[in-house]
C-alpha positions as CSV (number, residue, x, y, z in Angstrom):
1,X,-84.2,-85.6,-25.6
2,X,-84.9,-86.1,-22.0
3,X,-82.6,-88.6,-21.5
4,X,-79.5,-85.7,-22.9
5,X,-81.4,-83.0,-20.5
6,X,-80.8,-85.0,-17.7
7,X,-77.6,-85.9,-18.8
8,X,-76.6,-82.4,-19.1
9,X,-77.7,-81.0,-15.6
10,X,-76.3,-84.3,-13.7
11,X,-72.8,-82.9,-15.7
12,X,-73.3,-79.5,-14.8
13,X,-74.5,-80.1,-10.8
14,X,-70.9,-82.3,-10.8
15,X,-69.1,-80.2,-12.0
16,X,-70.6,-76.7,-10.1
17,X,-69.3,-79.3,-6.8
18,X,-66.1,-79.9,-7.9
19,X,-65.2,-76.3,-8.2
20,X,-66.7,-74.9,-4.9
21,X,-65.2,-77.9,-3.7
22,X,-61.7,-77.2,-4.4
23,X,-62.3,-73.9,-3.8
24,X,-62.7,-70.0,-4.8
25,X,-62.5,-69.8,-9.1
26,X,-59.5,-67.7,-9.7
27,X,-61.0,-65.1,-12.1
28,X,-64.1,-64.1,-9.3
29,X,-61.3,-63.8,-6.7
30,X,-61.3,-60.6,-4.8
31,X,-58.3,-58.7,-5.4
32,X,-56.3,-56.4,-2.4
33,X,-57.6,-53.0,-3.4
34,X,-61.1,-54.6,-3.0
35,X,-60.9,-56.3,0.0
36,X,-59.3,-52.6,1.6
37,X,-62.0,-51.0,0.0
38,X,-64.7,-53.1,1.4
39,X,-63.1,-52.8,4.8
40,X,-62.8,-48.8,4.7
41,X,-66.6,-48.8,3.8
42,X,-67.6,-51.1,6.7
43,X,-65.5,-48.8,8.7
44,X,-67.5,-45.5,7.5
45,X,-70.8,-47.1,7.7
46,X,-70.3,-48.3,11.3
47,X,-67.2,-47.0,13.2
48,X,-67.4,-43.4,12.0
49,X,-64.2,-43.6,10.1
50,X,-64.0,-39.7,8.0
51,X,-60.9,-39.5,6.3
52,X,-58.4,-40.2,3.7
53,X,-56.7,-43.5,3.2
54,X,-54.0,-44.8,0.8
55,X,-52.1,-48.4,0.9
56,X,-48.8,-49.2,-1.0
57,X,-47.9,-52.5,-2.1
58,X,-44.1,-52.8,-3.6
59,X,-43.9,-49.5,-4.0
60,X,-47.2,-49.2,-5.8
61,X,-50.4,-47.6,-5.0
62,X,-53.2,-50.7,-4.6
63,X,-55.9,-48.5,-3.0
64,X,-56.9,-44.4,-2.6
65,X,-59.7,-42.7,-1.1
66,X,-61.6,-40.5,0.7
67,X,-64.6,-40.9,2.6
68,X,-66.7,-38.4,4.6
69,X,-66.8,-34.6,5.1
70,X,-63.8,-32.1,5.1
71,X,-66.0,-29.7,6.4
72,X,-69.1,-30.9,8.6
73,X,-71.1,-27.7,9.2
74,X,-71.1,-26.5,5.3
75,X,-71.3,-30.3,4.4
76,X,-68.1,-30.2,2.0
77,X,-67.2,-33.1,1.3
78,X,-63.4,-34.5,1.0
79,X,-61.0,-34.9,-1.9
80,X,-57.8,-36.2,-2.9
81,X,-56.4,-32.7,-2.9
82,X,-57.6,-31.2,0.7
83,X,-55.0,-31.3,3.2
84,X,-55.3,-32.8,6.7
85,X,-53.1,-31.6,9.6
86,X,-50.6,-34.0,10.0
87,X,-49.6,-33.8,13.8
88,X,-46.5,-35.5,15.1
89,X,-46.2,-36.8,11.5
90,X,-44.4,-33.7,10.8
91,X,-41.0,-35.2,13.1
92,X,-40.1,-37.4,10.3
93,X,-39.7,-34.1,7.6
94,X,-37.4,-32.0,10.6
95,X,-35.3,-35.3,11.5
96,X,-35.2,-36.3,8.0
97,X,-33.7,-32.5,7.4
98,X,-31.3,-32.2,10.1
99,X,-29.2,-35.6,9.0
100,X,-29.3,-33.6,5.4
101,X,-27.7,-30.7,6.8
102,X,-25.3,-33.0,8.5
103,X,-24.5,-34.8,4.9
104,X,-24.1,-31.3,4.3
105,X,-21.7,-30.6,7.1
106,X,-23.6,-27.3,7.8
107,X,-24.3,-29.2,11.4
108,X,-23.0,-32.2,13.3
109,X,-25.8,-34.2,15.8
110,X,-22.9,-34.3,18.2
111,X,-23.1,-30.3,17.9
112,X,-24.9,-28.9,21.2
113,X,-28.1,-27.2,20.7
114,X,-26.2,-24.1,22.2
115,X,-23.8,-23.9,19.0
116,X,-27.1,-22.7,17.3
117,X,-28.9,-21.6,20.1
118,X,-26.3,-19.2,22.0
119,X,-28.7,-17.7,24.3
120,X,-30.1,-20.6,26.0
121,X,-29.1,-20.7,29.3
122,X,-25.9,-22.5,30.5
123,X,-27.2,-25.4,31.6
124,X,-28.5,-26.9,27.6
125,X,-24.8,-27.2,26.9
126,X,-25.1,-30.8,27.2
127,X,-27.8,-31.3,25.3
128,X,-26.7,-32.6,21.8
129,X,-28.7,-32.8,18.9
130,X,-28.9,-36.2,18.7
131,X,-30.5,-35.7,21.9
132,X,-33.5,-33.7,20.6
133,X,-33.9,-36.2,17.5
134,X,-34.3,-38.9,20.0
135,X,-36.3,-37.2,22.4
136,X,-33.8,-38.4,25.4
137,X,-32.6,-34.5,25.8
138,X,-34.3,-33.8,29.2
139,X,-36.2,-30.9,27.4
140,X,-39.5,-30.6,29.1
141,X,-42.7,-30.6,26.7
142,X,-44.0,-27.5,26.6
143,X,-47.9,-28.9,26.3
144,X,-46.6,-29.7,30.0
145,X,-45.5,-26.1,30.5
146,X,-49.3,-25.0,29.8
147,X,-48.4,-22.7,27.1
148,X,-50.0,-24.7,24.1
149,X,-52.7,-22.5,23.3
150,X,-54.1,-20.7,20.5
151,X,-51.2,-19.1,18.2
152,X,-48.3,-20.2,20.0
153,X,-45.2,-20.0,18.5
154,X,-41.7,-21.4,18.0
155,X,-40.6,-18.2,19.5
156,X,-42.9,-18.5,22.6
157,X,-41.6,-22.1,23.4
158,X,-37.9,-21.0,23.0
159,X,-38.7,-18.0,25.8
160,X,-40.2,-19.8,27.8
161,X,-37.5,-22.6,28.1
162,X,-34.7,-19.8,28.5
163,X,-36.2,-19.0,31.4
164,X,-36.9,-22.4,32.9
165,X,-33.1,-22.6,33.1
166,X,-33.3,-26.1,34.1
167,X,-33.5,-29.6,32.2
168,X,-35.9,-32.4,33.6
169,X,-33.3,-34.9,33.7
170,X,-29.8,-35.6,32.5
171,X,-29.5,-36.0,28.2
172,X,-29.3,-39.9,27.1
173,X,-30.2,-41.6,30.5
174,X,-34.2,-41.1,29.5
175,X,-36.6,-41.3,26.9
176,X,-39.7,-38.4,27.5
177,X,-41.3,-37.7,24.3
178,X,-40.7,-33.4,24.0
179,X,-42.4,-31.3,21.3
180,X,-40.3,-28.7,22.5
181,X,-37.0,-30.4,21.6
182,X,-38.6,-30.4,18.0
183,X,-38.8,-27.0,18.0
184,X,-35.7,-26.3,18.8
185,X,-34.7,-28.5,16.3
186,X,-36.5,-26.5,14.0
187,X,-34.8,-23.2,15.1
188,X,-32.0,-25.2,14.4
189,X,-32.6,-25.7,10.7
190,X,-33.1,-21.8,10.6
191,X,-29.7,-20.7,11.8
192,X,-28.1,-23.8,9.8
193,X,-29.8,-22.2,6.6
194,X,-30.5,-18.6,7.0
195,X,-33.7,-19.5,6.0
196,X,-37.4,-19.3,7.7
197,X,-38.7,-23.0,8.4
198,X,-41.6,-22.4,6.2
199,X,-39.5,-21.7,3.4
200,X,-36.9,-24.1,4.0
201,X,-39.5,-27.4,3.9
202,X,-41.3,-25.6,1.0
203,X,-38.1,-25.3,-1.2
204,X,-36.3,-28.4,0.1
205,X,-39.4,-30.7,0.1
206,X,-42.8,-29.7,-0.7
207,X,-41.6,-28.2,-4.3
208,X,-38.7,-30.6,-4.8
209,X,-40.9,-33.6,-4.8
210,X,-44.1,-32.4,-6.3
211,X,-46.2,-32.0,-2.5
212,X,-48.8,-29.9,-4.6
213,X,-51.0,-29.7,-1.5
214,X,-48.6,-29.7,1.0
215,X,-47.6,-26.5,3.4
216,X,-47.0,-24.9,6.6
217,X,-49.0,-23.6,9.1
218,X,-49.2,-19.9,9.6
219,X,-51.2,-16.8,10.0
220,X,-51.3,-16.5,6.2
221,X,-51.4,-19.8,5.0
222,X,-54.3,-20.7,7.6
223,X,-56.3,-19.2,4.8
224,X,-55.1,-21.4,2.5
225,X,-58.4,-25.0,1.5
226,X,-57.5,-27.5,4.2
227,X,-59.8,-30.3,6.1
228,X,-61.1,-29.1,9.6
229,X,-60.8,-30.9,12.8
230,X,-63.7,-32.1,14.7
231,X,-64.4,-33.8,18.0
232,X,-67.5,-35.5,17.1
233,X,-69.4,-34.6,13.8
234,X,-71.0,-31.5,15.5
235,X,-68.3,-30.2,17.1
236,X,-65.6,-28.3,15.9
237,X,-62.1,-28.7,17.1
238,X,-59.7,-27.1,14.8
239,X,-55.8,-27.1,14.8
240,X,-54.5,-23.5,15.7
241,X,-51.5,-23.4,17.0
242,X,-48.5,-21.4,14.9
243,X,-45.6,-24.6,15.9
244,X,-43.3,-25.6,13.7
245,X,-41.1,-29.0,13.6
246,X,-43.1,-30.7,16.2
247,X,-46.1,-30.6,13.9
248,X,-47.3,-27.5,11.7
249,X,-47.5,-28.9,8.6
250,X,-50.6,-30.0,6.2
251,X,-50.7,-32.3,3.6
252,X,-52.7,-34.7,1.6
253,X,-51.9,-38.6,1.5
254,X,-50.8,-38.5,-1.8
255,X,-48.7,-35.9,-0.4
256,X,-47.1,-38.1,2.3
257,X,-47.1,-41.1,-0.7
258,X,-44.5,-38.9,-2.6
259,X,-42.7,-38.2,0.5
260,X,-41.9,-41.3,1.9
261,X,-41.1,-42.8,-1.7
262,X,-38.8,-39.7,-2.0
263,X,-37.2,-40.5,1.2
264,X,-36.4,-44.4,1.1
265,X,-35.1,-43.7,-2.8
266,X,-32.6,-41.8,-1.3
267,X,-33.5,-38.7,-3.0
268,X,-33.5,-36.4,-0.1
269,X,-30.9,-38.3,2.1
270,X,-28.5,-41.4,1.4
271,X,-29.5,-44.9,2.0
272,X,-26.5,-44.8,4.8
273,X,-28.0,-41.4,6.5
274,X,-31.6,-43.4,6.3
275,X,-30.1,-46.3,8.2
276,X,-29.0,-44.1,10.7
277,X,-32.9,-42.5,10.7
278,X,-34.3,-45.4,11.5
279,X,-32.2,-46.6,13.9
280,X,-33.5,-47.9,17.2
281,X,-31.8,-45.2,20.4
282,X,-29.3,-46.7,22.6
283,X,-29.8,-44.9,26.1
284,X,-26.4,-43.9,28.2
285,X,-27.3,-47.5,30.6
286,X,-27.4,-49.5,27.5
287,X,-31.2,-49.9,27.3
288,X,-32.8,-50.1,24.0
289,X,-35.8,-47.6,23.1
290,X,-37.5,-48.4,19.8
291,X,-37.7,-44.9,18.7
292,X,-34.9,-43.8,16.4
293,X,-35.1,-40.1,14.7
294,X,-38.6,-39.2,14.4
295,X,-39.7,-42.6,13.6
296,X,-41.1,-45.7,16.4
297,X,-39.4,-48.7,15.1
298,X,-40.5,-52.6,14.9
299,X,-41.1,-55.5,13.7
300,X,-43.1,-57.7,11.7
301,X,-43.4,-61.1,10.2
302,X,-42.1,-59.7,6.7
303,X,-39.1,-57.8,8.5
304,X,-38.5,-54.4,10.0
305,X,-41.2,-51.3,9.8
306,X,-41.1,-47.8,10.8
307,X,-44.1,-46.0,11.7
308,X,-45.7,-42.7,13.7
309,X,-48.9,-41.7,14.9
310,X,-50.0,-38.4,15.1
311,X,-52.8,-36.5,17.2
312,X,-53.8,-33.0,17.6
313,X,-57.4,-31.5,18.0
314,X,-59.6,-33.6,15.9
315,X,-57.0,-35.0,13.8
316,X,-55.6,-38.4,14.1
317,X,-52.8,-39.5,11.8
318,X,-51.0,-42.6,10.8
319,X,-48.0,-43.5,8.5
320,X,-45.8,-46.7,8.0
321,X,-43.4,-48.2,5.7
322,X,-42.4,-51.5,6.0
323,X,-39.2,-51.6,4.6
324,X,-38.5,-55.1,3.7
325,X,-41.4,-55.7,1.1
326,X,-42.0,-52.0,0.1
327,X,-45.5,-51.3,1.9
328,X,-46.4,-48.4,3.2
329,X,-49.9,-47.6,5.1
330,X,-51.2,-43.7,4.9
331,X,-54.0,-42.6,7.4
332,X,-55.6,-39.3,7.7
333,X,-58.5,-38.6,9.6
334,X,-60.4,-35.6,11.1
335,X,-62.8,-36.8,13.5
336,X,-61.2,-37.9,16.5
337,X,-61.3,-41.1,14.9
338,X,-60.3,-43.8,17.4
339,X,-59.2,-46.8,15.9
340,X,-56.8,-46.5,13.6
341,X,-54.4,-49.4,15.1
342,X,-57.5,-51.3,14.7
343,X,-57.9,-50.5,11.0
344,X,-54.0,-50.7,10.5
345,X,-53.9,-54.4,11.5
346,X,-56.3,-55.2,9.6
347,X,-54.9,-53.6,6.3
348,X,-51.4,-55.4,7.2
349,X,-52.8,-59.0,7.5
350,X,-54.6,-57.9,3.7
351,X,-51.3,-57.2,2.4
352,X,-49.4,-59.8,3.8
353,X,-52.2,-62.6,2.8
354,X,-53.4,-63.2,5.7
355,X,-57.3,-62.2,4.8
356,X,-58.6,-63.2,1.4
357,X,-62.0,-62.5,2.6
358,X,-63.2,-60.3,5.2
359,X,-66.7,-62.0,6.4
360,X,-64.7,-65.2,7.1
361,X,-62.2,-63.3,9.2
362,X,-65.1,-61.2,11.2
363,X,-66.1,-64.6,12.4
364,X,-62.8,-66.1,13.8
């Protein structure tokens, strides 16, 4: 009897070191959804991240969450359906709509902004809307104007360019990021319409595609459940201005999820218009910029990716697809929260395979 005890544990102590020695056992190993949702933990234990996060693999949802307070002074805490402000994030819904309208041929981006825009002064005549999309008009910003303040309008911005008569440098020689030519954009859409901005993204996109949470901006809608921003946990530093196209709009990730799925089906424009979306700006000297029409542009090892940051009073904002593999990486925080790149990176080498375990990564 003691001679098969020993027996049996001199089997079992071989073969215990033949499996670690070859290696992780399949059936314990961690999947992608754990490994991101270990990684978004560390990151609200000890970098502060507050915010909602969801990942896309092939087209499919791997991991979705929130983490953290929507409200810091009533301690509310987030949910799925609480809508951050989404920033610059918003470009990518008024350039998506004005190549629509162009399928539509109720506009042409060759069409100066002055076709829709008659009273702008004489000197805008050369600015196309191409121009705008690409932020190479010579527009200037009008958070450079100082007139970004607390309900400032589309209306404010378009008066106050009419009287600056003057652009800041000649249209397609120059790339200088412009809120302002967003705006325009935006009045643009209007007079292409005959409908309100609000209502045209509500009717054309929100509604179509099921963005339950999703809306714009304004004095009644500010009313309306949303996430707060915040510059540090006890200080308050909400979004309130009354822009539209730049920014102006709130939504959830799984918001943004249905949107960009939407989008690269070819349900709101064709897969030849998208091309021409994401499609890196040629400047006037021949220069390449890797921003196309509300999208930066790149590269990565599995192909081409399009991505766009957003930031705005305490909210910080991420989104990417990568369009080779079908990936797509939504970040919304409301904290100031500084390290999104960070976290990105980290989240692509998951999906790509290039973590399978985060403690062994930390220590390279």
């Amino acid at each position: 009897m003691v001679l098969k005890l020993k027996l049996f544990f001199i089997l079992l102590i071989s073969s215990t070191a033949f499996v670690c020695g070859q290696g992780r056992v399949e059936e314990f190993a961690l999947t992608k959804g754990d490994l991101i949702e270990d990684l978004i933990f560390d990151y609200y234990d000890n970098k502060g991240f507050n915010g909602s996060i969801l990942v896309v693999e092939d087209d499919q949802i791997v991991y979705e969450n929130t983490f953290g307070f929507a409200d810091f002074e009533n301690e509310e805490p987030l949910d799925r359906d609480l809508p951050f402000y989404l920033a610059s994030l918003a470009k990518q819904f008024t350039a998506a709509s004005i190549l629509r309208l162009s399928e539509q041929n109720k506009l042409s981006l060759e069409d100066p902004v002055t076709k829709f825009l008659p009273l702008m002064p004489g000197t805008f005549d050369v600015v196309k809307i191409r121009h705008l999309l690409s932020h190479t008009s010579g527009v200037p910003d009008y958070f450079t104007m100082g007139i970004a303040e607390n309900g400032t309008t589309n209306m404010d911005v378009y008066e106050a360019l009419v009287k600056r008569k003057y652009l800041d440098f000649k249209p397609g020689y120059k790339f200088q990021y412009s809120n302002s030519g967003y705006v325009l954009l935006a009045m643009v859409i209007q007079v292409a319409t005959g409908q309100t901005i609000d209502r045209y993204f509500h009717e054309e996109i929100f509604d179509r595609f099921n963005m339950q949470n999703a809306f714009v901006f304004t004095t009644t809608s500010s009313l309306n459940p949303r996430v707060k921003g915040y510059t540090s946990r006890f200080r308050s530093n909400d979004y309130n201005l009354l822009t539209v196209g730049d920014g102006g709009i709130y939504a959830t990730a799984y918001d943004l999820y249905k949107w960009e799925q939407a989008l690269n089906s070819g349900e709101f424009i064709k897969k030849e218009t998208l091309n021409e979306l994401y499609k890196p700006l040629v400047l006037e000297n021949g220069r390449v910029r890797n921003y196309a029409y509300g999208w930066e542009t790149g590269n990565n090892l599995q192909g081409k990716l399009v991505y766009h940051t957003g930031g705005l009073a305490g909210f910080r904002t991420y989104l990417e697809r990568q369009l080779g593999t079908r990936n797509s990486i939504i970040i919304l925080t409301n904290n100031s929260f500084s390290q999104i790149l960070e976290l990105r990176n980290t989240l692509v080498k998951i999906l790509d395979g290039r973590i399978d375990n985060l403690e062994e990564d930390s220590k390279k």
